[in-house]
C-alpha positions in Angstrom: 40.5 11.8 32.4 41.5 14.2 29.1 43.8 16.9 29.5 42.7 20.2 27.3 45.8 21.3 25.8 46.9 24.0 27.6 45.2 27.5 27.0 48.5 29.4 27.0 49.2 32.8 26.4 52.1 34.4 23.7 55.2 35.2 25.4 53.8 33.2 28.1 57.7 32.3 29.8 57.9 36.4 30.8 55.9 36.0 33.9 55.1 39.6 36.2 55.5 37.7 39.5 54.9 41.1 42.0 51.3 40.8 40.2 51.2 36.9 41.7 51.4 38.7 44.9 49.5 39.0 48.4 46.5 36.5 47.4 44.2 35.9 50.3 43.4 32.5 52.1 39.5 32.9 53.2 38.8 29.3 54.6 36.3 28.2 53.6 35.5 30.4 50.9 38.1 31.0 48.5 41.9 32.5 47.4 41.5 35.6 46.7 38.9 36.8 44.0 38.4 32.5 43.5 35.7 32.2 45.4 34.4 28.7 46.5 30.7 27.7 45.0 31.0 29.6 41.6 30.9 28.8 38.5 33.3 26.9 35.6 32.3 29.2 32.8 32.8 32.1 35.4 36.4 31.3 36.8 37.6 30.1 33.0 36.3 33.1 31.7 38.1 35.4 34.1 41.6 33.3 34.1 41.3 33.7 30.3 41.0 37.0 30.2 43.7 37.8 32.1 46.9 36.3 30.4 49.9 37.5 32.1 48.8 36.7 35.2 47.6 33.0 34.0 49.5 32.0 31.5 48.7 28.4 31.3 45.4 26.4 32.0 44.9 22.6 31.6 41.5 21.2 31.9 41.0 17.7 32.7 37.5 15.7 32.3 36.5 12.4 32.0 35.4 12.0 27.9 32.7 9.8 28.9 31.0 11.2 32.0 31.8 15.1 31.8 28.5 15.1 33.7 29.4 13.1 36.6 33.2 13.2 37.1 34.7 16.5 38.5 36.6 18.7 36.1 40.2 20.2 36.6 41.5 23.7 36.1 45.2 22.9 36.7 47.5 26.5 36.9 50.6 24.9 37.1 52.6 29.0 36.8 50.6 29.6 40.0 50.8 26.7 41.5 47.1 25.7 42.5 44.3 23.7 41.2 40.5 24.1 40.4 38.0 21.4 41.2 34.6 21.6 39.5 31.6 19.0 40.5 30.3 17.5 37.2 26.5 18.1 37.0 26.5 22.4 38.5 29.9 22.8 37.2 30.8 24.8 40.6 34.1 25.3 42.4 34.5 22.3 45.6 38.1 22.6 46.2 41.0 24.8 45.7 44.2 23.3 46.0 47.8 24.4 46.5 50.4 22.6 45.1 53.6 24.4 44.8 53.8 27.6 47.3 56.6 29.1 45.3 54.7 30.4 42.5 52.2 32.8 44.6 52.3 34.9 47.8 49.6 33.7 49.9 48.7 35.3 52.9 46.3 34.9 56.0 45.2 37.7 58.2 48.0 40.0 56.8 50.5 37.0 58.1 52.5 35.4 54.7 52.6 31.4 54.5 55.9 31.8 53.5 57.9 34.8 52.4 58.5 35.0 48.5 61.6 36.9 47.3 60.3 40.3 46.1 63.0 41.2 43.8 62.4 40.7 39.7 66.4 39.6 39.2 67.5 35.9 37.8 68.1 35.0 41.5 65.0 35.7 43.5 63.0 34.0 40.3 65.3 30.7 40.8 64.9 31.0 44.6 60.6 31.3 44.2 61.2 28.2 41.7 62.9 26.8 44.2 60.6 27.3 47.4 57.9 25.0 46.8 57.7 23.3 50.5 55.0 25.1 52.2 54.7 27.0 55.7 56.8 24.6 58.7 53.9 23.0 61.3 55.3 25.5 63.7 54.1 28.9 61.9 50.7 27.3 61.0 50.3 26.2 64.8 51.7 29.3 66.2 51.0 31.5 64.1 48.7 31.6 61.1 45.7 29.1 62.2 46.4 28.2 66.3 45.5 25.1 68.1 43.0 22.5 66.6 41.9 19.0 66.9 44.0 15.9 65.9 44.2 15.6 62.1 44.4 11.8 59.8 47.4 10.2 59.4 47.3 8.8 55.8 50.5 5.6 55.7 52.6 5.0 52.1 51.1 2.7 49.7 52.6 -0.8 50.7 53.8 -1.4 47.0 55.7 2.1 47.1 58.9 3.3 47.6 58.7 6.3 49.5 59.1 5.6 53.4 56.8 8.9 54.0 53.3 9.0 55.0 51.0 11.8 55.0 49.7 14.0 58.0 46.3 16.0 57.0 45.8 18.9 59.7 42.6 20.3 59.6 40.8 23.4 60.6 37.4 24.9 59.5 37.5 25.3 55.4 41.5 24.8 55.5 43.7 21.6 55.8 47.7 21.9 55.4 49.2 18.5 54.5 52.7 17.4 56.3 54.7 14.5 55.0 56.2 12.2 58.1 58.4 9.6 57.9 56.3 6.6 59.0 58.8 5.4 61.4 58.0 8.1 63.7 54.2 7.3 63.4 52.6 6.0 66.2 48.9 6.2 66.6 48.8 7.2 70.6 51.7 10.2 69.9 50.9 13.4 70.2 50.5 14.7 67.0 52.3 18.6 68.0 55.0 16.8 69.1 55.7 14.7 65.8 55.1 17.5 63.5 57.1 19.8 65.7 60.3 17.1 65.3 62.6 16.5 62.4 60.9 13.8 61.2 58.0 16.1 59.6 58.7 18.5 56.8 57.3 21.7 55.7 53.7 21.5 54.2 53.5 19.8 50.8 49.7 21.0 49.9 47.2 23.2 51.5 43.4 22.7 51.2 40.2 25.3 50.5 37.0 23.7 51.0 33.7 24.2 52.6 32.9 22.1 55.8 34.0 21.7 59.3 37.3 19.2 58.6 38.9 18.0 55.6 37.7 14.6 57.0 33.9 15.8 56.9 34.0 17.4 54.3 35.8 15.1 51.9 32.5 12.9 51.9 30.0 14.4 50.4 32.6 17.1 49.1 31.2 17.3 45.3 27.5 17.2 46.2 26.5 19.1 49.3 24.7 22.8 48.8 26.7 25.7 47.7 25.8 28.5 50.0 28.0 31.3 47.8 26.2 32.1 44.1 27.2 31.1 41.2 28.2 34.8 39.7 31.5 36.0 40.7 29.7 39.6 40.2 26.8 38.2 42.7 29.6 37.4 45.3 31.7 40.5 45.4 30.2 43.1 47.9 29.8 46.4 46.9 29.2 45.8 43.3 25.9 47.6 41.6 22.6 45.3 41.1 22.7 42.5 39.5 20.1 40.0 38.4 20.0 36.9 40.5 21.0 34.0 39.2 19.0 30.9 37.7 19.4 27.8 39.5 16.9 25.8 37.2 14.8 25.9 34.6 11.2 23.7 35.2 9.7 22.9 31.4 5.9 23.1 32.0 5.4 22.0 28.4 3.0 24.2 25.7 5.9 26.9 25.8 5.6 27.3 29.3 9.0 27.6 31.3 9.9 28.4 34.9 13.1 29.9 35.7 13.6 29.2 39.3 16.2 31.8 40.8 18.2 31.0 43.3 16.8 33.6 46.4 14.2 35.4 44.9 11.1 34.7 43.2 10.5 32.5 40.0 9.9 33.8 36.5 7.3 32.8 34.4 8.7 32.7 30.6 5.7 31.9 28.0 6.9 31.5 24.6 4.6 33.6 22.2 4.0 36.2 25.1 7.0 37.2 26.9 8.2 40.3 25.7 12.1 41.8 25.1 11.0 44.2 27.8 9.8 41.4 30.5 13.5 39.7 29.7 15.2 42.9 30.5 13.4 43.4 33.6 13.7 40.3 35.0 16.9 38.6 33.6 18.7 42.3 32.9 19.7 43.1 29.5 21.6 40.1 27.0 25.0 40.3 27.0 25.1 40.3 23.9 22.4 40.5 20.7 23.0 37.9 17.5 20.8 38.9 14.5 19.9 35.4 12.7 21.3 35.9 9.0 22.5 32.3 8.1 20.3 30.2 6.0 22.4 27.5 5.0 20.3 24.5 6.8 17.1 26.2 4.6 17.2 22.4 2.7 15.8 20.8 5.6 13.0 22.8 6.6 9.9 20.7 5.8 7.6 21.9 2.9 4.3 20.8 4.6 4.6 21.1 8.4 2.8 18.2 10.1 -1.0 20.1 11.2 -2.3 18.8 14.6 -5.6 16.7 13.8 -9.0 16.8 15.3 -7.5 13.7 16.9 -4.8 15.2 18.8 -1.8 13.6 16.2 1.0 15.3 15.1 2.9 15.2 11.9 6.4 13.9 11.6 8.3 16.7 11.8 8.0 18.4 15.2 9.8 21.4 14.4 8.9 24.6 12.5 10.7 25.8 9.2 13.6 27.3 10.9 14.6 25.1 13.8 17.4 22.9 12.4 18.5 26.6 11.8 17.7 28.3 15.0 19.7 25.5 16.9 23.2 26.2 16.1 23.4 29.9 15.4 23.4 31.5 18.9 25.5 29.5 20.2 28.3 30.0 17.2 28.2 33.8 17.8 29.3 35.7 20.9 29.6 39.1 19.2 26.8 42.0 19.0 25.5 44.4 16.5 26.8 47.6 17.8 25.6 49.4 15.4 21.6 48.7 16.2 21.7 45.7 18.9 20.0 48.1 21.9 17.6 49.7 19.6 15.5 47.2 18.4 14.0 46.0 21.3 10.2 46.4 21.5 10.2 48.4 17.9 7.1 47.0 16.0 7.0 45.1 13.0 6.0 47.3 10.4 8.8 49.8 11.3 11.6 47.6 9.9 12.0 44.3 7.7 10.8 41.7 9.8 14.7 39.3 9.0 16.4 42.2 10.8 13.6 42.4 13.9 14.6 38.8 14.8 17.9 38.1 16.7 18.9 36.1 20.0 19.3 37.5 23.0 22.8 35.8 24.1 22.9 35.6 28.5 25.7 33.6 28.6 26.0 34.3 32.3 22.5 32.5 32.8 23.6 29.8 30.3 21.0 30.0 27.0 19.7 32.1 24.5 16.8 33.6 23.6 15.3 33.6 19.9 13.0 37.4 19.3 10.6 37.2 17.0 6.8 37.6 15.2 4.9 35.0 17.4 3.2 31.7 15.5 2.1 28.4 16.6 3.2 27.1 19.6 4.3 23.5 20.6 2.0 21.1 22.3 1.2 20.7 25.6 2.6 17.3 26.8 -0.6 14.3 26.1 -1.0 13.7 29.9 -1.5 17.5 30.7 -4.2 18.4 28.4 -6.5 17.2 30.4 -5.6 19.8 33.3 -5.4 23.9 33.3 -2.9 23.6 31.3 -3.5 25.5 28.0 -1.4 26.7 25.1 -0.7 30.1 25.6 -2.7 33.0 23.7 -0.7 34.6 20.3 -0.2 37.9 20.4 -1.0 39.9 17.4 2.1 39.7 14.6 3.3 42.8 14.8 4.4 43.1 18.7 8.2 41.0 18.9 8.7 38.3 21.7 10.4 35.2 22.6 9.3 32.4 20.8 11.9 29.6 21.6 15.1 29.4 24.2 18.2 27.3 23.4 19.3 25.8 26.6 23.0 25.3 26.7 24.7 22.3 28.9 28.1 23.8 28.8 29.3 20.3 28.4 34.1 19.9 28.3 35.0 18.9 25.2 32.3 19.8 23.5 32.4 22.6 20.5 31.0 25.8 22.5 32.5 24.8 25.4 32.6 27.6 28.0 30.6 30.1 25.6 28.0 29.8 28.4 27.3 28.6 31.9 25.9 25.5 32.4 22.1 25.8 32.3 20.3 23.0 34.3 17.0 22.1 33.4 14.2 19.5 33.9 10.8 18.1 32.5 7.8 19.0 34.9 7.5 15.5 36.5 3.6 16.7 37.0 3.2 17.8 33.1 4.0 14.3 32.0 2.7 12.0 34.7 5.5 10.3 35.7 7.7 10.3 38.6 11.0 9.8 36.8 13.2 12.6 37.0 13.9 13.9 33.3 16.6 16.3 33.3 20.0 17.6 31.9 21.8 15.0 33.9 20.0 12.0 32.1 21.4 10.4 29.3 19.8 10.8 26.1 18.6 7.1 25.8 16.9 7.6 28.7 15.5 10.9 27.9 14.3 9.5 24.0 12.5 6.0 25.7 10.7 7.8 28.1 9.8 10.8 25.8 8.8 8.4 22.6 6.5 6.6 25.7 5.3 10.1 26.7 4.4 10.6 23.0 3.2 7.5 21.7 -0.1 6.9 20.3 0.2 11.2 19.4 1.7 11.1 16.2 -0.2 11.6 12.8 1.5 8.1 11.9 3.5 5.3 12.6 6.0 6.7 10.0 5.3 10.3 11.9 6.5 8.8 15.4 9.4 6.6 13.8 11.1 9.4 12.7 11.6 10.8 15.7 14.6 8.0 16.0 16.5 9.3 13.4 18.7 12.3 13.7 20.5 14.8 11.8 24.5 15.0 12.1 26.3 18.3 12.2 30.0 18.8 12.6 31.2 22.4 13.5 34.3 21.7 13.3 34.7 22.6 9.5 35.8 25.7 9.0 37.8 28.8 10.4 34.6 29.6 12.4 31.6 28.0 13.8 30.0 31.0 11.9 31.5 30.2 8.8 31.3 26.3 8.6 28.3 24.4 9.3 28.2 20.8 7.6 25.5 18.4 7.8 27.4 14.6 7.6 25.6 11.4 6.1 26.8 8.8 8.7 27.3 9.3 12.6 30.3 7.3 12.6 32.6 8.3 10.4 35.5 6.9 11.1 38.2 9.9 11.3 37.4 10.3 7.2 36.0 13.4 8.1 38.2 15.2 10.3 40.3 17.6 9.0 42.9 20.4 9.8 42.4 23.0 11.7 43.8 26.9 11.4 46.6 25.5 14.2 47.6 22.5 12.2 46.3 19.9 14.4 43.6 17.9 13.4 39.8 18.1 14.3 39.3 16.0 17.3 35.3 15.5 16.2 34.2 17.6 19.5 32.0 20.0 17.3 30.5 16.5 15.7 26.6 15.8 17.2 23.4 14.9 16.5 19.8 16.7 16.7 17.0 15.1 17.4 13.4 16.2 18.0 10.0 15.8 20.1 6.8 17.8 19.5 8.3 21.2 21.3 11.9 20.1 22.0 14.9 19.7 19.8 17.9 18.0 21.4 21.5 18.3 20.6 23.7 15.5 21.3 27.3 14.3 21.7 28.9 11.5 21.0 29.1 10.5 24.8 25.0 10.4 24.9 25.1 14.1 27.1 22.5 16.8 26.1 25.4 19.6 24.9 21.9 21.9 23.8 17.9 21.8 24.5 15.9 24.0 22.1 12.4 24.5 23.4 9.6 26.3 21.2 
């Protein structure tokens, strides 16, 4: 695992501890407004933007599978820890570790009671109380009577002479150290908790499931029954747009955004409208108008036709992909001054560079690029034979969406938390196969099967050959991914290119990945073969 250096906050030692105060335990749902089943980018986002009340996060990953090992918000001023699964990115298990650092309650009953006054001696004495609720006030008072929980013994090779005592109830388990002398599997378990030889709680447990010892198996993978959205799960909030639990890529610029309890959404690139976004996915949090043309070198000078053959030329992209890629996802700001007016305004009312912009919904987890329709992308050479059929283009002077940058919200990885993690896959009907493509698969595996899917459809050997070969980017140059966008020669290079950043630290190489494209797709990749971003046009 890598621990994130710490996101903390200036003056972050002056800590308002009655704010800390009266955080509810729901079991098996969540502390407080932490609510079990949402989102990484949701929970970081919120923590962040509350500083005095969080004032240091570490996140933890694993550097080479962020996609299959569970990430770590660690709140070590509060006391409790975050568990995200790796592929959904949603909250499994809230932990607490130190009980001193937060008043927690249940039912209007305190765990344990917290000095309330702000002088030098009450702060000592909550730095001081880190043992938990005693097994009598859980027993009696807080939970009740429940089944018999796990005893867990001391590693052989250690040296503490305590074991572990995990008492469950539905969505909550308290843990209980116990000297292992006074363990004996036929005891009853009140009576040993009830004696000197167990102390006050150590840990305490939020999850979903029936017992910390169902639960814990399939802990990371079974359904989430709460949304993602923090806004979707608080009651009594106005409408909100539901949620998008996957995106199905038909092929031809053909999408499906499959929503999590109501109806799917058709999105055709070429046809949708600004208006059909707003309706159905509410408005963009925020609007980026494209004004950088610094990648302008690299746009091809013929663009591969399709021949009467059904080939297609080398470069799968139009002019202003390599472009197109990067941008939304290095902004996060909008034009205030014109950002809600454009939408739907025709062409030949205003310069057609200032009609296009992205449509940033971070909260759904991609962008959408708005502009003058034009050619679309291929349907997929196994599909052509059915209904399916490239969508019609509209006339030029009507806007719409004409590509969507899918963002994998990968730790570690430049844009990192800009957006929620958007899970996608490759219509296993579209391309005739049963293999699952998706945003879990590595890249090698998504490039063989894709150059199979492909092959035999270029205008060339050369065409289809350069498909292999990608372009490197590194955004860490600069004082802004805005500002700095460099195109490198080699892939590896060796720490020569890293420099200092505006903190003094050097660049780790995070913002350092490779694009590669597909007739329709452009993929962005890291150096741990993940899909950090899918364009589709």
């Amino acid at each position: 695992m890598v621990h994130m250096p710490a996101l903390a906050a200036l003056g972050a030692g002056i800590v308002h501890l009655q704010e800390f105060d009266n955080m509810k335990i729901y079991p098996g749902k969540g502390l407080g407004w932490i609510v079990l089943g949402a989102s990484l980018h949701d929970i970081l986002t919120r923590l962040k933007a509350q500083p005095h009340l969080y004032p240091s996060i570490d996140v933890s990953y694993s550097p080479a599978q962020p996609l299959v090992a569970p990430s770590v918000l660690n709140l070590p001023a509060n006391g409790f820890r975050l568990r995200f699964d790796g592929p959904d990115q949603r909250l499994r298990l809230i932990e607490i570790l130190d009980f001193g650092k937060t008043q927690l309650s249940y039912k209007g009953i305190d765990l344990i009671k917290l000095p309330e006054e702000q002088s030098a001696v009450s702060i000592t004495a909550r730095n001081q109380a880190h043992h938990g609720p005693a097994f009598r006030h859980v027993y009696n008072r807080l939970m009740g009577p429940t089944f018999p929980g796990e005893y867990i013994p001391p590693n052989a090779d250690g040296d503490t002479r305590e074991g572990l005592y995990i008492l469950s109830y539905p969505g909550i388990a308290f843990t209980f150290p116990l000297q292992t002398s006074a363990w004996a599997p036929d005891a009853d378990f009140v009576s040993l908790l009830s004696s000197s030889a167990a102390a006050p709680a150590k840990s305490l447990a939020i999850f979903n499931g029936a017992s910390w010892q169902e639960a814990r198996q399939d802990l990371f993978t079974r359904p989430c029954l709460s949304p993602r959205s923090l806004a979707l799960s608080m009651k009594g909030k106005e409408h909100q747009p539901d949620e998008i639990d996957l995106i199905n890529i038909c092929g031809a610029g053909v999408l499906d955004l499959i929503r999590r309890s109501s109806h799917s959404f058709r999105l055709v690139l070429g046809q949708t409208t600004p208006q059909d976004l707003v309706a159905e996915l509410g408005p963009p949090d925020a609007i980026y108008r494209k004004n950088d043309h610094r990648l302008s070198i690299h746009k091809p000078r013929h663009r591969g036709q399709r021949s009467s053959h059904g080939s297609y030329g080398a470069s799968p992209a139009r002019s202003d992909d390599f472009l197109d890629t990067d941008q939304s996802s290095a902004h996060t700001s909008t034009d205030d001054s014109d950002a809600e007016d454009d939408v739907g305004i025709k062409g030949h009312d205003q310069p057609q560079s200032t009609a296009k912009c992205f449509y940033n919904y971070f909260h759904h987890g991609f962008d959408i690029f708005i502009s003058y329709p034009s050619n679309t992308s291929p349907p997929f050479p196994k599909a052509r034979s059915s209904s399916q059929s490239p969508p019609t283009i509209r006339p030029m002077e009507r806007l719409v969406a004409t590509k969507i940058l899918l963002h994998g919200n990968i730790p570690g990885s430049y844009p990192f938390n800009r957006y929620r993690r958007s899970r996608w896959m490759i219509d296993p009907e579209a391309i005739g196969s049963a293999t699952v493509l998706d945003s879990e698969t590595s890249f090698t595996e998504l490039s063989h099967d894709l150059r199979g899917i492909w092959r035999g459809n270029y205008a060339s050997a050369e065409a289809e050959k350069s498909t292999q070969h990608a372009i490197v980017l590194d955004r860490d140059w600069g004082d802004s991914p805005g500002s700095s966008y460099e195109v490198l020669e080699d892939w590896d290079d060796g720490g020569q290119t890293r420099k200092k950043g505006s903190s003094g630290q050097e660049g780790s190489g995070s913002g350092t990945t490779q694009i590669f494209g597909f007739p329709g797709m452009l993929f962005e990749v890291l150096k741990n073969d993940t899909v950090s971003c899918l364009t589709i046009y």
